[in-house]
Legacy VTK file of the C-alpha trace (Angstrom):
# vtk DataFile Version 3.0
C-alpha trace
ASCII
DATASET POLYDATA
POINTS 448 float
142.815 66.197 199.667
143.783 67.378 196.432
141.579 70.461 196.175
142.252 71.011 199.575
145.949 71.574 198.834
145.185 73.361 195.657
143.162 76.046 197.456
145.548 76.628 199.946
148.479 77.117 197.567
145.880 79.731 195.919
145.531 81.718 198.630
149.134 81.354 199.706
149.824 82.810 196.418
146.839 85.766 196.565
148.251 86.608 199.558
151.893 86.978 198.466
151.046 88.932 195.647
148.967 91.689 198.017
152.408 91.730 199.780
154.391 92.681 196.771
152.562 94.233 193.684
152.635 96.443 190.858
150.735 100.071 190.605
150.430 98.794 187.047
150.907 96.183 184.921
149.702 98.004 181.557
150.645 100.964 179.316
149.121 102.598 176.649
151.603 104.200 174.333
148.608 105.951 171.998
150.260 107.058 169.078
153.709 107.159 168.673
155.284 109.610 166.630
159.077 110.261 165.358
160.909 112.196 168.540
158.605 111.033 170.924
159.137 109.696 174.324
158.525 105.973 174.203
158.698 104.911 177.806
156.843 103.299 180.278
157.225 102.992 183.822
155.882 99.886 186.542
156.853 100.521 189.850
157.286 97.350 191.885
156.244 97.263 196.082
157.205 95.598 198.410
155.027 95.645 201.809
156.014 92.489 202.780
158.621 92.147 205.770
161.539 90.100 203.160
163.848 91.227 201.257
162.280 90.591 197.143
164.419 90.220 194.114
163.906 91.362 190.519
165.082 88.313 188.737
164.607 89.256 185.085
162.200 90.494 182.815
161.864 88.370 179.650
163.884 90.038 176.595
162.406 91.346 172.974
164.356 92.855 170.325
161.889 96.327 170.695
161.833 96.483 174.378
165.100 97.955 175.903
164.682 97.409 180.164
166.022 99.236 183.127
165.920 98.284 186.984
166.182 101.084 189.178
167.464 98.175 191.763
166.944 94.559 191.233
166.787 94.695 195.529
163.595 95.770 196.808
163.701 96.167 200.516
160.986 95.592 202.794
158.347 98.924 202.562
160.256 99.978 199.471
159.834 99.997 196.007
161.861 99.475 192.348
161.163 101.012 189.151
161.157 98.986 185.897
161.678 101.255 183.232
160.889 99.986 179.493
161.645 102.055 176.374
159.627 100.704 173.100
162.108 100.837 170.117
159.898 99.548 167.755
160.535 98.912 164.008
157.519 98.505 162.245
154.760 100.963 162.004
151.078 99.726 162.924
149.080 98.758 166.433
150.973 96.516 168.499
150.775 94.608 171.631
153.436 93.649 173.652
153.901 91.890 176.959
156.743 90.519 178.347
156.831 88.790 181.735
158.731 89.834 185.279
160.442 87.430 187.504
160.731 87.897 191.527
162.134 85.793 193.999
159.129 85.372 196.317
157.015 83.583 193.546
156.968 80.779 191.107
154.803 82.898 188.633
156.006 86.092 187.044
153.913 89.634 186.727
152.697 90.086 183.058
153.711 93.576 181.977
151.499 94.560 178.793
151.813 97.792 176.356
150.052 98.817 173.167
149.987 101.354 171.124
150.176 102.751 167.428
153.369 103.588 165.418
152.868 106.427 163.337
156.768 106.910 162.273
159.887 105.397 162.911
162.914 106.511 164.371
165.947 106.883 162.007
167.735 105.471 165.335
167.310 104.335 168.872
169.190 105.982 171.968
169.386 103.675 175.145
166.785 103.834 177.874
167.885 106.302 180.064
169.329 104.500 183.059
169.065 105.807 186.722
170.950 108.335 188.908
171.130 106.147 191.617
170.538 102.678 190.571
171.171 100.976 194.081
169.403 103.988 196.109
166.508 102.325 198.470
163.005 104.281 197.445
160.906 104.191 199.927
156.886 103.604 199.391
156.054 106.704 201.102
156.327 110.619 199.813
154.698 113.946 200.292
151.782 114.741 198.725
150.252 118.527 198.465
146.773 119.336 197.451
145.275 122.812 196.568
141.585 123.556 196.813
140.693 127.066 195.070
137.462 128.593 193.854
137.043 127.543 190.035
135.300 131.273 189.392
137.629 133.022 191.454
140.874 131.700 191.960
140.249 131.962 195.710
142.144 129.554 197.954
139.573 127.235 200.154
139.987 126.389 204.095
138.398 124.025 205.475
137.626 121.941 202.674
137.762 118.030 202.968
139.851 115.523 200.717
138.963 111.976 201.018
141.871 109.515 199.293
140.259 106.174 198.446
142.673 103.560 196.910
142.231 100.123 196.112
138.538 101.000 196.908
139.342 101.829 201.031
139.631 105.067 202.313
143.337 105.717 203.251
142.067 107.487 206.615
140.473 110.446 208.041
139.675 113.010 205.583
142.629 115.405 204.655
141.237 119.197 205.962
142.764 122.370 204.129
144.106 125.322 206.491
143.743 128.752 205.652
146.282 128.985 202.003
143.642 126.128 201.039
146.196 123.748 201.401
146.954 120.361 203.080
149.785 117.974 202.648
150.372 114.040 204.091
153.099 111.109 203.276
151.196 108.373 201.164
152.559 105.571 199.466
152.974 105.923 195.371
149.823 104.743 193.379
146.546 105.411 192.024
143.870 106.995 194.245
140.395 107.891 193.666
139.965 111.452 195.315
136.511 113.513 196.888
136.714 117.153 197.215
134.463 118.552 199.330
133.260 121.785 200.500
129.845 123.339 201.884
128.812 125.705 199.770
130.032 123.701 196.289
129.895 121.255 194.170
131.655 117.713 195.223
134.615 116.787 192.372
135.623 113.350 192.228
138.253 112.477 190.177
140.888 109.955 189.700
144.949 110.488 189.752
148.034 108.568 190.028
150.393 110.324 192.124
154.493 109.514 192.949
157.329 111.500 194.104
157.758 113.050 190.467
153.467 114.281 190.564
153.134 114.634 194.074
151.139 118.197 193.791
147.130 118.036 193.782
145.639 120.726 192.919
141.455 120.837 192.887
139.004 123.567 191.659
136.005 123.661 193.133
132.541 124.939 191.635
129.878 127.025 193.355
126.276 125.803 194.236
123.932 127.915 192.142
121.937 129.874 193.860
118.238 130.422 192.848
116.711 134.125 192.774
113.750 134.659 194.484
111.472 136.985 192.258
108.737 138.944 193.977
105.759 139.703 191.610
102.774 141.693 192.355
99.424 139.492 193.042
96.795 139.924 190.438
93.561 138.037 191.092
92.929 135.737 187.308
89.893 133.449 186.962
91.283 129.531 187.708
91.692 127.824 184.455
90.651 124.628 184.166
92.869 121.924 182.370
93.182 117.929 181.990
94.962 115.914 184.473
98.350 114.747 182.502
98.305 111.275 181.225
100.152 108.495 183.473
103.487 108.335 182.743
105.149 105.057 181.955
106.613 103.340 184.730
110.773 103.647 184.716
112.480 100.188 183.941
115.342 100.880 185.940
114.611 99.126 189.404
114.075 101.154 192.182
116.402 99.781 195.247
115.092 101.330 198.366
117.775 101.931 200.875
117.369 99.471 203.646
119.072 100.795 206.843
117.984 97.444 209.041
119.820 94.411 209.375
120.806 91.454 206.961
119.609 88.475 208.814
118.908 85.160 207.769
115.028 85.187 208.644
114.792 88.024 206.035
116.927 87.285 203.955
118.003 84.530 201.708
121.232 82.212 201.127
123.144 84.375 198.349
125.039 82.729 195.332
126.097 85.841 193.805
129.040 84.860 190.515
130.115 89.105 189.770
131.368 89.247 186.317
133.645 92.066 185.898
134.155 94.178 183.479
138.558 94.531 183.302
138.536 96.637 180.054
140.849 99.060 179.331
138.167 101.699 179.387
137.212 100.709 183.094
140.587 102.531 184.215
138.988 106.227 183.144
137.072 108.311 185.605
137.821 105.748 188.248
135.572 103.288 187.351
137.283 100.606 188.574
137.983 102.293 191.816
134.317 102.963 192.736
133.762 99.454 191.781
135.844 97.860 194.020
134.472 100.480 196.965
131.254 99.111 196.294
132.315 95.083 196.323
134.095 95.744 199.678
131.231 97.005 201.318
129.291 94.433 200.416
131.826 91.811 201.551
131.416 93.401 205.006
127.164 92.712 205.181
127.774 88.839 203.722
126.919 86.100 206.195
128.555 82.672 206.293
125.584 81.319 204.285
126.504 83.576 201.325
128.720 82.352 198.250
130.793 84.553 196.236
132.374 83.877 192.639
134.588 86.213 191.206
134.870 85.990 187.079
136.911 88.850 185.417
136.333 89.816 181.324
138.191 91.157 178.575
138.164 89.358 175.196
137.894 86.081 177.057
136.540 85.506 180.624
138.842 84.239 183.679
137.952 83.020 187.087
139.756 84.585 189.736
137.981 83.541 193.086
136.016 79.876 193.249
133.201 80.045 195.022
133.485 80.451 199.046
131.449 80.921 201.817
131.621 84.685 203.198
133.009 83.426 206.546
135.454 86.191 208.382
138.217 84.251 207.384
137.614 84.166 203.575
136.585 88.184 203.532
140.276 88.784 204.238
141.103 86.589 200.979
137.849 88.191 198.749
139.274 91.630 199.462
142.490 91.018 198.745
141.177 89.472 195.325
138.960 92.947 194.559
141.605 94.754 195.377
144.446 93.042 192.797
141.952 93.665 190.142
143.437 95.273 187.459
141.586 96.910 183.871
143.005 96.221 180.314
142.066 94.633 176.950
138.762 94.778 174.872
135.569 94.314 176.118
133.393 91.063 174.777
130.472 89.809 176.892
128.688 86.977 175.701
130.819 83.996 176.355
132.023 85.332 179.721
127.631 85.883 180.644
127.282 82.077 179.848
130.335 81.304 181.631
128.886 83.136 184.842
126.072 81.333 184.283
127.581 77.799 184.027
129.175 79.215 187.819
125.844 80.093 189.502
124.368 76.360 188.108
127.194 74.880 189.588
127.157 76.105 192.707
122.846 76.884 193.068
121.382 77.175 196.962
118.177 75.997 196.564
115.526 78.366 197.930
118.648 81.092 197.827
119.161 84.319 195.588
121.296 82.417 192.634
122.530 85.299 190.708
125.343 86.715 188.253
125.941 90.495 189.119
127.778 91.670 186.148
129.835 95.089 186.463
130.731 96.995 183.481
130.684 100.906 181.467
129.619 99.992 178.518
128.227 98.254 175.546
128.984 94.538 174.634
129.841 93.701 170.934
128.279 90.355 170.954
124.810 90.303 169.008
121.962 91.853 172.291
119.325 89.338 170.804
121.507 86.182 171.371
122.692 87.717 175.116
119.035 88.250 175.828
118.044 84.340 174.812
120.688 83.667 176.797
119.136 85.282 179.944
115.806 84.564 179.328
116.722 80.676 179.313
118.703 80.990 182.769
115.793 82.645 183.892
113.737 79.632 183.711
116.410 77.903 185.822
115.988 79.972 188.853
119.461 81.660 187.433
119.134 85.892 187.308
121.343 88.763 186.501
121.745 92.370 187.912
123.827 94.716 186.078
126.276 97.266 188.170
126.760 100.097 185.859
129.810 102.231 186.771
129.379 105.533 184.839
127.577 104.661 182.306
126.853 106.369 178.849
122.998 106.752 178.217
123.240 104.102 175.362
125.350 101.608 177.370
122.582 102.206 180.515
119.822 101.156 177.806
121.531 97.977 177.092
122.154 97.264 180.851
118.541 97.869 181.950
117.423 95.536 178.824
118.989 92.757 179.919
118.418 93.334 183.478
115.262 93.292 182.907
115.136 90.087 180.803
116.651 88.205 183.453
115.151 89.355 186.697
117.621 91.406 188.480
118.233 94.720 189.135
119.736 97.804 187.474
122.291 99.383 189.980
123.422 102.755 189.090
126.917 103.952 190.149
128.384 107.183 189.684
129.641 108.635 192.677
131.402 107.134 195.601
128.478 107.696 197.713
126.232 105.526 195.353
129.814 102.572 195.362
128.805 102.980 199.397
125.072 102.151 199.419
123.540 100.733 195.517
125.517 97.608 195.292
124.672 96.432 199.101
120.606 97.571 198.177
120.547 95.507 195.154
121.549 92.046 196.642
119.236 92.828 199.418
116.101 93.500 197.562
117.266 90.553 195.423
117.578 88.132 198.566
114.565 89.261 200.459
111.960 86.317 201.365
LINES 1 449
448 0 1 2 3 4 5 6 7 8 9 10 11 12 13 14 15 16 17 18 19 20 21 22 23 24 25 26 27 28 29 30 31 32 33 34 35 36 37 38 39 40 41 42 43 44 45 46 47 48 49 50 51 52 53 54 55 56 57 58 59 60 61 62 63 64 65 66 67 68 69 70 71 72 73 74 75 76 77 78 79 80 81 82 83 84 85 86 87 88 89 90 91 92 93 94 95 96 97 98 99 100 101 102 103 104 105 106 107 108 109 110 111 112 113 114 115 116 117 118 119 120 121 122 123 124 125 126 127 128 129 130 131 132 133 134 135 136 137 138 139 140 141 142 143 144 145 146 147 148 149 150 151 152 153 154 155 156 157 158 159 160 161 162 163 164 165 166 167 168 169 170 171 172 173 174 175 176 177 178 179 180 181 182 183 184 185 186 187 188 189 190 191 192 193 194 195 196 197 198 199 200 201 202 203 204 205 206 207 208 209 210 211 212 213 214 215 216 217 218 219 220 221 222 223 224 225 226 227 228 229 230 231 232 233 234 235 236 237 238 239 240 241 242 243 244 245 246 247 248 249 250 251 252 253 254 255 256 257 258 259 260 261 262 263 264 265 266 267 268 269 270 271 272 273 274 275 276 277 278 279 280 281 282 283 284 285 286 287 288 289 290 291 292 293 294 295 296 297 298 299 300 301 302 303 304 305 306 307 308 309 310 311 312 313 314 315 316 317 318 319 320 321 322 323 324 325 326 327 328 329 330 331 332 333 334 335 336 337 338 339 340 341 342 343 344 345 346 347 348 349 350 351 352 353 354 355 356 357 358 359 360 361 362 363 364 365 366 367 368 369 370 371 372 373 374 375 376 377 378 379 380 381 382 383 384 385 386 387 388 389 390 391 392 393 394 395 396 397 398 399 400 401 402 403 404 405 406 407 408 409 410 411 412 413 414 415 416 417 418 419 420 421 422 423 424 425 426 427 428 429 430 431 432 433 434 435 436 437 438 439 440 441 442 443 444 445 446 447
């Protein structure tokens, strides 16, 4: 009865924290030198139907704070405004914690950075022109799609704004000035440019009422020129047939367009490890990464189990282990999409951890896996992680590794230890590939 209650409180409080969130809940400062601006915004939404309160934020002698409104109305949005006044020089980390009336645990608001020189003396955060003026979620935003060569304005090219890892709607088309504009509400989006005839760009951006222009250059396809030379009749030569080459270690997922039923497919226990690093914000990493999770999400059956560990420095488990009934998509979705990147990136102790989920939840005769998502390399010693693999191994316990733009030394180290333990090595750099290599992988990995 116990765990019973405690699980429902959990998703009582997932749930209320979809309603009302954060775009962020991290800021990097980089280096901070005398005269420079040393401010950092969080916007707070509200898309619940109450009325939500900013409470307080907790206080520290460097941190001066500023509420645009401590009243945030129902499909409307505050600003928290923080300006570091810091008086030491060196890295730093702060956090400091924000208090709302709709929940019992606050929003943990983290900045770091490096002081270079100090400030002689501090000014006050700049407060706001209208402090008790509602801001609503929505705005306007513009894009611009020109040639990158010529400077030529595109029509008819297509912008696709994916957020949270789900497309915000039909693709956005550009008229004849190459523009197109829509009301979205603040935050960061993950955006495709397309156009036949060039290259695709994807590329992520935060946009708000202050950066509400998007503006896109486009490169052309090359085209190949076809040479005509004259025929002239040579005697064949005669060479060696080139050696075999080795076979590639990355696995080979074969795009399976049937079905996912239970007479082909085994009982999943899949534990995904992600990667939350600060460096998984860049390029949209994270963004593709939850794309590819949600879509996956939408194939499980009610005989799959999902996990949900996140890492950093230390390793933290978000979702226990549920059955991918309709009802708990709704909650797994909500939980990819409140993921959030920041910290250092340390792997070993959060692989075991993974592990010690998979064991304690194992389908016998099922696909008992950890799918680990990440960009790069780990710092823990590779021989140790591969022991470590190798040993679950022999407990019917694998790992695939999701790599989300990853650097040719980082996809090395991924395919080792994919390798070691069984899985597969799923490749991920465009949103196309978030749409179709995750959902491949835990099929081939499941298939009787």
């Amino acid at each position: 009865m116990k765990t019973t209650l405690t699980f429902l409180l959990l998703i009582s409080h997932l749930i209320t924290w979809a309603q009302v969130s954060l775009d962020q809940t991290f800021h990097d400062f980089g280096e901070i030198n005398r005269g420079h601006m040393r401010l950092a915004e969080f916007n707070l939404i509200n898309n619940s139907s109450k009325k939500v309160l900013i409470l307080r934020a907790d206080q520290d002698p460097e941190l001066d704070i500023r509420f645009s409104s401590k009243v945030v109305e129902p499909g409307a949005y505050a600003t928290i405004r923080i300006q570091l006044n810091p008086r030491s020089k060196g890295k730093f980390k702060k956090t400091t914690n924000l208090w709302i009336s709709t929940s019992n645990e606050p929003f943990e608001l983290e900045m770091t950075g490096v002081v270079k020189e100090l400030e002689v003396s501090f000014q006050p955060c700049p407060s706001f022109t209208h402090p008790n003026k509602i801001q609503p979620i929505q705005f306007s935003m513009t894009a611009f799609v020109t040639d990158m060569k010529t400077g030529a304005v595109l029509e008819k090219a297509s912008i696709e704004l994916i957020r949270n890892g789900v497309t915000t709607g039909e693709p956005l088309i550009t008229n004849a000035q190459g523009k197109v504009s829509k009301d979205i509400p603040l935050g960061l989006y993950y955006v495709i440019t397309q156009r036949e005839g060039y290259e695709t760009r994807e590329a992520s951006i935060y946009l708000n009422r202050k950066r509400n222009e998007l503006r896109v250059k486009l490169l052309p396809l090359k085209t190949q020129e076809i040479k005509v030379e004259p025929i002239v009749e040579e005697k064949p030569i005669v060479t060696e047939a080139p050696a075999p080459k080795d076979p590639d270690p990355i696995a080979i997922v074969e795009s399976d367009p049937g079905d996912f039923s239970r007479e082909k497919y085994a009982a999943n226990n899949i534990v995904f490890l992600i990667d939350v690093s600060g460096s998984m914000r860049k390029e949209g990493r994270l963004d593709l990464l939850k794309a590819s999770m949600i879509e996956l999400v939408g194939i499980l059956r009610d005989i799959d189990k999902v996990s949900i560990l996140t890492y950093t420095s230390t390793s933290k488990l978000v979702l226990e282990s549920m059955s991918a009934t309709e009802g708990n998509k709704e909650l797994m979705i909500k939980v990819i999409q409140g993921l959030e990147a920041k910290g250092s990136t340390v792997g070993g102790q959060a692989v075991n951890s993974a592990f010690e989920v998979v064991k304690a939840h194992y389908i016998a005769d099922g696909s008992n896996q950890v799918v680990m998502a990440t960009d790069g390399l780990f710092r823990d010693n590779m021989q140790d992680m591969l022991k470590m693999v190798k040993k679950n191994k022999r407990g019917g316990r694998y790992i695939s590794v999701v790599g989300i733009k990853n650097g040719p030394k980082s996809k090395e180290q991924m395919i080792e230890i994919s390798a070691a333990g069984l899985g597969y090595y799923i490749n991920i750099e465009s949103y196309t590939d978030a749409q179709e290599n995750l959902i491949n992988g835990i099929k081939e990995a499941s298939r009787k």
